[in-house]
DRENZALO-253026 format. One record per residue (C-alpha): residue number from 1; residue in three letters; x, y, z. Coordinates in Angstrom, 3 decimals, m for minus. Each point is the difference from the previous one (the first is absolute). Layout:
BEGIN
resi/resn/x/y/z
NUM/ala/X/Y/Z
...
# end
This chain:
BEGIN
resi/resn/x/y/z
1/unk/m27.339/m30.617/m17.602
2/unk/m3.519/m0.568/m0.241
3/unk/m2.113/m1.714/m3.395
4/unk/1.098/2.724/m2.668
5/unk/3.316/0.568/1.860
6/unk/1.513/m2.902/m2.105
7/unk/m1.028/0.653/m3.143
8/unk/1.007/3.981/0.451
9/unk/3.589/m1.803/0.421
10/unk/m0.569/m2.186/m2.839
11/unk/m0.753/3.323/m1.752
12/unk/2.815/1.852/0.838
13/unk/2.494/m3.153/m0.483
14/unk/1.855/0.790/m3.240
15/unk/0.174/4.033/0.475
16/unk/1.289/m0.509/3.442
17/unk/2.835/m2.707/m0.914
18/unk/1.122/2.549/m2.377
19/unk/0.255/2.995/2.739
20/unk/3.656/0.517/1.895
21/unk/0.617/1.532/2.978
22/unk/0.593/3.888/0.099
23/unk/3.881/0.333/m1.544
24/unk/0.474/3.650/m0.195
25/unk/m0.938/3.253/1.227
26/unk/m2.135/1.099/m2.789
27/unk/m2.073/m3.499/0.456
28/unk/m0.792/0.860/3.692
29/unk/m1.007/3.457/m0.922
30/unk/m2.205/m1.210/m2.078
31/unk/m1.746/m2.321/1.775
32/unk/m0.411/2.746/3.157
33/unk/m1.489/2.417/m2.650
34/unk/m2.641/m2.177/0.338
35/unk/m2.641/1.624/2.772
36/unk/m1.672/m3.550/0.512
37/unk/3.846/m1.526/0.543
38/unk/0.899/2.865/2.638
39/unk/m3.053/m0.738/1.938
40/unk/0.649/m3.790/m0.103
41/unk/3.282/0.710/1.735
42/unk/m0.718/2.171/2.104
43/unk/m2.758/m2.179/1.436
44/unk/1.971/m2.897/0.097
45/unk/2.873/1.667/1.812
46/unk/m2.025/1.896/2.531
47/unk/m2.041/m3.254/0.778
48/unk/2.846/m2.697/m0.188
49/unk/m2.049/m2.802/m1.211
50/unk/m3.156/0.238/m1.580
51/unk/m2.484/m2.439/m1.705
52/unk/m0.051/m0.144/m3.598
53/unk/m3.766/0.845/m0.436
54/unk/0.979/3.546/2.265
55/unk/2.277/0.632/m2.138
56/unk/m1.641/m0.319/m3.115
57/unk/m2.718/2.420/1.462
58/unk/2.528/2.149/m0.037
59/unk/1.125/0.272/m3.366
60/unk/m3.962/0.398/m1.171
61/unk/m0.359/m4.097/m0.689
62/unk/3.430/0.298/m2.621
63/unk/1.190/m3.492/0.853
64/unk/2.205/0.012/m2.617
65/unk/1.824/2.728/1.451
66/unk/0.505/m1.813/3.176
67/unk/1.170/m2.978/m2.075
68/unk/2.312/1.822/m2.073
69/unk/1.048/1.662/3.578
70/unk/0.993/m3.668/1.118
71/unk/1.791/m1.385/m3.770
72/unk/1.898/3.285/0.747
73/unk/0.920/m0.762/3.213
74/unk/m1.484/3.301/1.753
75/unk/m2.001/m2.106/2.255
76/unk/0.052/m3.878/1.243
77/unk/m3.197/m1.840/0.206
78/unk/m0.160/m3.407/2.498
79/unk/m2.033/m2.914/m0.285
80/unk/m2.258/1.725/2.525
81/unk/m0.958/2.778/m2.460
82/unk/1.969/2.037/2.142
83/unk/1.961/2.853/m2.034
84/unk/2.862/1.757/1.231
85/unk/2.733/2.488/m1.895
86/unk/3.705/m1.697/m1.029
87/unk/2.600/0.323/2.437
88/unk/1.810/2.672/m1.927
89/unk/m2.690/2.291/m0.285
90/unk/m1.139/m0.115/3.628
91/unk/4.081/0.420/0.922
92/unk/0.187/2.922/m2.367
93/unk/m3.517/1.893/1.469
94/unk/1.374/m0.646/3.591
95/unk/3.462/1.465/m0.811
96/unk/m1.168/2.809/m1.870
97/unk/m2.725/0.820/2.292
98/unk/2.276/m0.838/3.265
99/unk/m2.431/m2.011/1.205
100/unk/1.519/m3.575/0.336
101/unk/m0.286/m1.377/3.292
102/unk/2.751/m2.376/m0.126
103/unk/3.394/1.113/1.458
104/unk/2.585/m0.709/m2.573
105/unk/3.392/1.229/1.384
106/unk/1.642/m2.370/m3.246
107/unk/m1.391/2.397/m2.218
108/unk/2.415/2.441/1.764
109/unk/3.314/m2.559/0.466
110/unk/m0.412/m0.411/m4.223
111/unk/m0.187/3.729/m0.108
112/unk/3.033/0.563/1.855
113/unk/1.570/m2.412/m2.332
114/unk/m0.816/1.745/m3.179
115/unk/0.974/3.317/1.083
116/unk/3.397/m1.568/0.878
117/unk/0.164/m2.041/m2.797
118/unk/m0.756/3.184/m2.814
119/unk/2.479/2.314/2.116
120/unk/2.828/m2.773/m0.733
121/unk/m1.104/m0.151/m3.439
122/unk/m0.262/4.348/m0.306
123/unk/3.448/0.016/1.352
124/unk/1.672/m2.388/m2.246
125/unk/m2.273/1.095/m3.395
126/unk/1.965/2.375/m2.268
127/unk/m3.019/0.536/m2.175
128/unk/m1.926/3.705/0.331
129/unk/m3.179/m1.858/m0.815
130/unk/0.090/m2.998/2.063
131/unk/1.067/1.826/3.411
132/unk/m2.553/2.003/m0.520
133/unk/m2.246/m2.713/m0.187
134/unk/1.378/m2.041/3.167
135/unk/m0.229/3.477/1.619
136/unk/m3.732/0.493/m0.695
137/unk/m0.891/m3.824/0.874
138/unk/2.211/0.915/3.388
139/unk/m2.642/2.902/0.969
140/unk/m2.821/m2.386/m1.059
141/unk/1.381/m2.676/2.274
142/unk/0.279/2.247/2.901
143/unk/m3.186/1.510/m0.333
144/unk/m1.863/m3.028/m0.109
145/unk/2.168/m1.175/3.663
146/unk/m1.475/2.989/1.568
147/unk/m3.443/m0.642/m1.178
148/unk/0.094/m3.353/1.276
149/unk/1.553/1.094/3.246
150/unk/m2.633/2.381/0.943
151/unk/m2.968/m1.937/m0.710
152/unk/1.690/m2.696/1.997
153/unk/0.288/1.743/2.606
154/unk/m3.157/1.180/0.102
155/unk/m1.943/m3.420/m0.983
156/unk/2.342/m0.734/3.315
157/unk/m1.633/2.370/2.009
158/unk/m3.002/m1.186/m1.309
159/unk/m0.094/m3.607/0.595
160/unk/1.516/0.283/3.605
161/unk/m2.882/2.094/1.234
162/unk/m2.970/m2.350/m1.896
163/unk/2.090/m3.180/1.361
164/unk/m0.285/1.467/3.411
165/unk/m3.340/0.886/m0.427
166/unk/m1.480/m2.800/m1.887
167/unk/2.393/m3.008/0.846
168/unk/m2.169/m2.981/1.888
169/unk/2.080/m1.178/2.599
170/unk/3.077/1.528/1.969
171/unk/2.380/m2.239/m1.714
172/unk/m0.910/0.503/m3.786
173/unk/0.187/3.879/1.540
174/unk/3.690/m0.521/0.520
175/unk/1.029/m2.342/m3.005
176/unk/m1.645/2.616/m1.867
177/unk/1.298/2.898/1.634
178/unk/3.612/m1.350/0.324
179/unk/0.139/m1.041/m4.154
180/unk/m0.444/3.662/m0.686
181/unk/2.567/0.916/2.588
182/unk/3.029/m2.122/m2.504
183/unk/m1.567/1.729/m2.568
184/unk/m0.083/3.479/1.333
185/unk/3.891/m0.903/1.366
186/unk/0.648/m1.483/m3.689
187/unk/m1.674/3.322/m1.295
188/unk/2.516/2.405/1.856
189/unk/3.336/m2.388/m0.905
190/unk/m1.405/0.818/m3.759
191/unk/0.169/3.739/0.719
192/unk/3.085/m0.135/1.255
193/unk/1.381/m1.910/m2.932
194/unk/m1.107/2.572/m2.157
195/unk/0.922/2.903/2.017
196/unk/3.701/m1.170/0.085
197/unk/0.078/m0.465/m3.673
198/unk/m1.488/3.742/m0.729
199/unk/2.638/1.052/2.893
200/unk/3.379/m1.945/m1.577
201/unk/m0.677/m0.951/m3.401
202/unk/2.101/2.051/m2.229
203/unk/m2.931/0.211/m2.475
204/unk/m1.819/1.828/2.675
205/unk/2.994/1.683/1.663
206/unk/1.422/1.500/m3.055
207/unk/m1.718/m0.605/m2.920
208/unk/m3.047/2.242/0.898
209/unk/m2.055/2.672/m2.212
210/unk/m2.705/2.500/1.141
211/unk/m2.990/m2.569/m1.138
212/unk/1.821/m3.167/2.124
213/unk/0.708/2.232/3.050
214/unk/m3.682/1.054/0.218
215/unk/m1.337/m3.292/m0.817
216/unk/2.568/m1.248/2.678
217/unk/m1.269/2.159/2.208
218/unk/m3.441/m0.743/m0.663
219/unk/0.417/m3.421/0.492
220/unk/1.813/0.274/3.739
221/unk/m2.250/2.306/1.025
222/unk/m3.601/m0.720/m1.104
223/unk/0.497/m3.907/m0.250
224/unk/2.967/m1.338/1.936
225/unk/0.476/2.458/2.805
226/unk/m4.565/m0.511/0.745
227/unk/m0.143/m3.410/m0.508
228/unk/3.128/m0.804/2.732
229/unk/m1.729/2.702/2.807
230/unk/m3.240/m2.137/m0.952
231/unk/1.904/m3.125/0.438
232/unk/1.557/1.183/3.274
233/unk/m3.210/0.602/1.054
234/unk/m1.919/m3.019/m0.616
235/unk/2.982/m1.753/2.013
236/unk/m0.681/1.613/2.973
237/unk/m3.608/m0.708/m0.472
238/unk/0.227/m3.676/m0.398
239/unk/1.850/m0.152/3.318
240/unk/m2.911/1.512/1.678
241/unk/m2.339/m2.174/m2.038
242/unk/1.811/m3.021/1.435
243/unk/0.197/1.158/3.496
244/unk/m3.189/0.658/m0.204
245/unk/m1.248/m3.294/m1.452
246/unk/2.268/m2.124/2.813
247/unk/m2.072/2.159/2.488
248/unk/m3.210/m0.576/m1.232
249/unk/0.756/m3.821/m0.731
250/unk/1.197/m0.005/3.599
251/unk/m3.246/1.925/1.466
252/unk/m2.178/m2.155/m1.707
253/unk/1.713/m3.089/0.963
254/unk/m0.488/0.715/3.454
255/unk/m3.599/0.869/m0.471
256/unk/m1.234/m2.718/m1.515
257/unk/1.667/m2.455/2.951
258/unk/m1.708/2.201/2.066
259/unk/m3.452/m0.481/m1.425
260/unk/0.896/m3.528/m0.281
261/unk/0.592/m0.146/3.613
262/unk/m3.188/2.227/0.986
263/unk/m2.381/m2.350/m2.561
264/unk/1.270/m3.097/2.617
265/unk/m0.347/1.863/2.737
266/unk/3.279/m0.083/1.268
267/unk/1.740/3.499/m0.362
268/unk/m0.376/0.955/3.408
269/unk/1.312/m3.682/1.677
270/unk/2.846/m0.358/m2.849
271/unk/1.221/3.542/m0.157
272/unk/0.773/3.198/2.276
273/unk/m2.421/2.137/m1.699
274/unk/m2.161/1.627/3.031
275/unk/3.594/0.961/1.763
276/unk/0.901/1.594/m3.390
277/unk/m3.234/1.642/m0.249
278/unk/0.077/0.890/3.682
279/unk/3.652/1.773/m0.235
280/unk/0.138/1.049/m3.235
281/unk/m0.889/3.155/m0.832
282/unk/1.453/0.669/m3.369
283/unk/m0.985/3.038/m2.161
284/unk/m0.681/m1.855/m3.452
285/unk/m0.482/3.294/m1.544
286/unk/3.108/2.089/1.355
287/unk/1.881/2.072/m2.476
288/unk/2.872/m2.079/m0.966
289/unk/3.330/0.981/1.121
290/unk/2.492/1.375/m2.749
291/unk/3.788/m0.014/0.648
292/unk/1.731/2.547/m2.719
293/unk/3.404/m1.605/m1.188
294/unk/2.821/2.251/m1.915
295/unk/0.706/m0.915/m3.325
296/unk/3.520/m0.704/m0.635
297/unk/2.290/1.862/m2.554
298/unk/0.044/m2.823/m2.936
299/unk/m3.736/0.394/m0.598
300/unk/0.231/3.825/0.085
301/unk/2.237/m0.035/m2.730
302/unk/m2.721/m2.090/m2.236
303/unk/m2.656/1.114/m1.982
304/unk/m2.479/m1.325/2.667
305/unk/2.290/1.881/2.641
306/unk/m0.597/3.200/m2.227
307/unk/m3.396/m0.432/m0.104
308/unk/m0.813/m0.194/4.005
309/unk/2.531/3.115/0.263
310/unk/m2.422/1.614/m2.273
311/unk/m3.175/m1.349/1.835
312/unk/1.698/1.208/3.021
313/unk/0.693/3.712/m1.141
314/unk/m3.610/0.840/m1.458
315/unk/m1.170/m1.013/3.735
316/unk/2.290/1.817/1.368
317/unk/m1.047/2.421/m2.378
318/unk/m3.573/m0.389/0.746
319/unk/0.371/0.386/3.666
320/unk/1.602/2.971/0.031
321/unk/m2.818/1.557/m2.291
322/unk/m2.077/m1.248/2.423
323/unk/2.080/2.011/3.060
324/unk/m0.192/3.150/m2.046
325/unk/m4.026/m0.620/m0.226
326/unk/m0.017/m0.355/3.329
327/unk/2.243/2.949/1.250
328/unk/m1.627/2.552/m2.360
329/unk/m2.863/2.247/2.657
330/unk/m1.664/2.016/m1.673
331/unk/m2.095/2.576/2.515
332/unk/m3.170/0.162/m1.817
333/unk/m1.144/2.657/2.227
334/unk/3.087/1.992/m0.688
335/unk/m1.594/0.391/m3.426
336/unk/m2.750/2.734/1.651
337/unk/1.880/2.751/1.094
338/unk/m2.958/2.529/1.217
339/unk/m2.706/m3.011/0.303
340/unk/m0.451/m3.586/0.963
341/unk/0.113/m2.488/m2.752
342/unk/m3.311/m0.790/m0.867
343/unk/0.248/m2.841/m2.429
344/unk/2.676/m2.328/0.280
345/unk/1.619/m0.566/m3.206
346/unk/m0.533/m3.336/m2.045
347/unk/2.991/m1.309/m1.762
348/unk/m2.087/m2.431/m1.660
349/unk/m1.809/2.328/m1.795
350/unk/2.771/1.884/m0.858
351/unk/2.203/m2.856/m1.418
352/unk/m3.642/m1.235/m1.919
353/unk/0.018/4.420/m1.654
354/unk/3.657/m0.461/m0.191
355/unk/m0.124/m2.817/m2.312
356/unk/m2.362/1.982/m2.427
357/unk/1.519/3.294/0.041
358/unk/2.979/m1.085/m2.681
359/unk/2.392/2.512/2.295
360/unk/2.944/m1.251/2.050
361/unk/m0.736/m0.631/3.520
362/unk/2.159/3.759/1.232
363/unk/m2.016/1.901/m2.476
364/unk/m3.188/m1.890/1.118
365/unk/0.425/0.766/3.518
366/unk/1.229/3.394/m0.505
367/unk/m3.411/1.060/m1.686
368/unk/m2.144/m2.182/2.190
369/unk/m3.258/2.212/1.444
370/unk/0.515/m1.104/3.738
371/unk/m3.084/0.927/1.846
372/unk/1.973/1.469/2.285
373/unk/3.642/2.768/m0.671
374/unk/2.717/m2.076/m0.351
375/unk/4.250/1.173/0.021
376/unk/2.370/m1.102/m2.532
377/unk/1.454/m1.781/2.756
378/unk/m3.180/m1.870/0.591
379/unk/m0.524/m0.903/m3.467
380/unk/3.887/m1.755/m0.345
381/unk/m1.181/m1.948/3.076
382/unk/m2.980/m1.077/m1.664
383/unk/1.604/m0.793/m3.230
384/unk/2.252/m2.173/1.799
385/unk/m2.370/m1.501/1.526
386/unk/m2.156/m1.074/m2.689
387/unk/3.388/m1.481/m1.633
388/unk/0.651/m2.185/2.895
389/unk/m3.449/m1.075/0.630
390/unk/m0.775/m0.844/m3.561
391/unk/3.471/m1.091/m1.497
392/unk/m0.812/m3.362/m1.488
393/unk/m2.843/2.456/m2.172
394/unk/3.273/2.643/m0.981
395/unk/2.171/0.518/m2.656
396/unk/3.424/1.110/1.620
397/unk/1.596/1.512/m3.416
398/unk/3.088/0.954/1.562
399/unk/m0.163/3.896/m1.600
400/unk/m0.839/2.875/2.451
401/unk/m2.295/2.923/m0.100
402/unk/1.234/3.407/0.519
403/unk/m2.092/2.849/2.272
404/unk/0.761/2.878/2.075
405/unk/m1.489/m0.968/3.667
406/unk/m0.083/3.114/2.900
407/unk/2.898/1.616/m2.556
408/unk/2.166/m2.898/m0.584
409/unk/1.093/m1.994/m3.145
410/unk/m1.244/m3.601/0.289
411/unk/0.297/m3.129/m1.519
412/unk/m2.877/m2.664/0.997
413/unk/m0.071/m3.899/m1.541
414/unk/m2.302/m0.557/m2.849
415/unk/m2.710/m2.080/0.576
416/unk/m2.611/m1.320/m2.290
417/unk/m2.907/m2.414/0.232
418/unk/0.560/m3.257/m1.508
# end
């Protein structure tokens, strides 16, 4: 550690044999209300490793501090001077921070376990107190299962796509690739596990309040029920990672024996090559050819089914909007009834006042000073218009307006900017 570095240890010696590690709570509080201790750990844990003179430098030259850091056991230093935070700590920031990059579907199995195990114990306890106890460590348990599941799934997600990416070769692409398929498979046979116990377990089936249900439903929902159409996903994307992979292992194969062969100057005498190129007229860039199959009635009836039936509707949705834009004519010049339209009229410009005018769109268009006399009649068409052209910009509200138009009670569709 340098010429003083042994004597500062010398120094420290006897005060430092009589520090423990952090026991409690109120002992780690205490040592974090220290701003020169939070900034030690927080450069520590953002850098990994770091060299003990950095880190010094970064509690203002308190050595000490870092010492007493290390008889405490919030950091580790090696014979290399190199310092890093304890195992615990750095397991504790990832967790809480969902940042850990490592996988752990155990973490789940022993969660699964628990909840299990306090449900048999809540069921057989006769004790107010103590259900109520197994009860609250039952919603902790579960909780902490769907944290873990989501960030799985999405370190999953993650890792696949860098792995692709990054990977050197084709075949640490696929080792790679194909781990975090078991894991992603592993993943879902986890979900399922716990889906069938919130589905049969009497505790679940019958022995449900207000706060459970919602938490229940929570936790299918906005944990369980994302992370499986995640998982679902990333399956069908590591089968086209693969196939893609193969392919380009394949093309490059071939390319390289190629340039082998053209570097000895025997491509054309070992190989068919000029026929190829003579006959061959393949379109490398031609659209690729897309053959639509039905989905059958087992994955309808699944979440994922549900989903694409939903995907499906909004485009259906979407391209009848589309018809109705296209179907609407409105005869501009119809607006003129003793002269030609002079001036066209500009929707943009209209939409841009629209916006700014704090009126709903019928009300806006209904008092707009066209250059030129415009009907009632004309003016619905143009409010439609402007509704269609601009929808993604409206707010549909779903009330209607009421007017009188050439003598007749009317209700029209309130529409607002967004």
């Amino acid at each position: 550690m340098g010429t003083a570095r042994p004597y500062l240890l010398e120094f420290f010696k006897i005060e430092i044999e009589k520090m423990a590690e952090i026991q409690t709570v109120p002992q780690l509080f205490k040592e974090l209300g220290n701003p020169r201790m939070r900034n030690l750990i927080d450069v520590v844990f953002r850098f990994k490793s770091v060299k003990y003179e950095l880190v010094v430098d970064a509690v203002d030259g308190e050595e000490n501090l870092v010492l007493g850091a290390k008889a405490k056991s919030i950091i580790q230093i090696d014979e290399d001077e190199n310092v890093t935070l304890d195992e615990r700590l750095i397991s504790f920031l990832e967790n809480f921070l969902e940042i850990n990059e490592d996988i752990q579907n155990y973490e789940i199995d022993e969660g699964i376990r628990s909840i299990q195990k306090n449900i048999r114990l809540y069921t057989v306890e006769e004790d107010f107190l103590e259900k109520k106890n197994y009860r609250i460590k039952i919603e902790r348990h579960l909780r902490k299962v769907g944290r873990v599941i989501r960030r799985n799934a999405t370190m999953l997600r993650q890792q696949v796509e860098l792995d692709y990416k990054t990977a050197a070769t084709a075949e640490v692409k696929k080792i790679k690739i194909k781990d975090h398929d078991e894991k992603a498979q592993k993943l879902l046979t986890l979900i399922h596990s716990i889906e069938e116990i919130l589905d049969h377990d009497p505790f679940f089936v019958e022995d449900q309040d207000d706060q459970m249900h919602n938490f229940i439903v929570d936790l299918r929902f906005e944990y369980l029920r994302m992370a499986r159409t995640s998982l679902v996903e990333l399956s069908q994307e590591i089968v086209s990672y693969i196939n893609k992979i193969n392919n380009h292992d394949r093309v490059f194969k071939k390319l390289m024996k190629i340039k082998r062969l053209k570097d000895l100057y025997e491509l054309e005498n070992r190989t068919n090559i000029e026929d190829i190129f003579a006959h061959d007229l393949s379109l490398f860039f031609e659209t690729k050819a897309i053959f639509a199959t039905k989905p059958s009635l087992e994955l309808l009836r699944t979440d994922e089914g549900l989903d694409i039936i939903q995907e499906v509707a909004n485009k259906r949705q979407h391209l009848a909007r589309e018809r109705s834009k296209a179907n609407l004519e409105i005869d501009l010049d119809g607006l003129d009834t003793e002269q030609k339209l002079e001036q066209r009229i500009n929707f943009g410009e209209m939409k841009k006042k629209f916006k700014t005018s704090g009126q709903g769109l019928y009300d806006f268009v209904k008092e707009f000073p066209f250059k030129v006399e415009t009907s009632d009649e004309d003016r619905i068409k143009i409010f439609c218009k402007m509704a269609l052209m601009y929808e993604n910009e409206m707010n549909f509200t779903g009330d209607v307006v009421r007017d009188k138009i050439e003598g007749k009670e009317t209700e029209i569709a309130e529409v607002l900017a967004i």
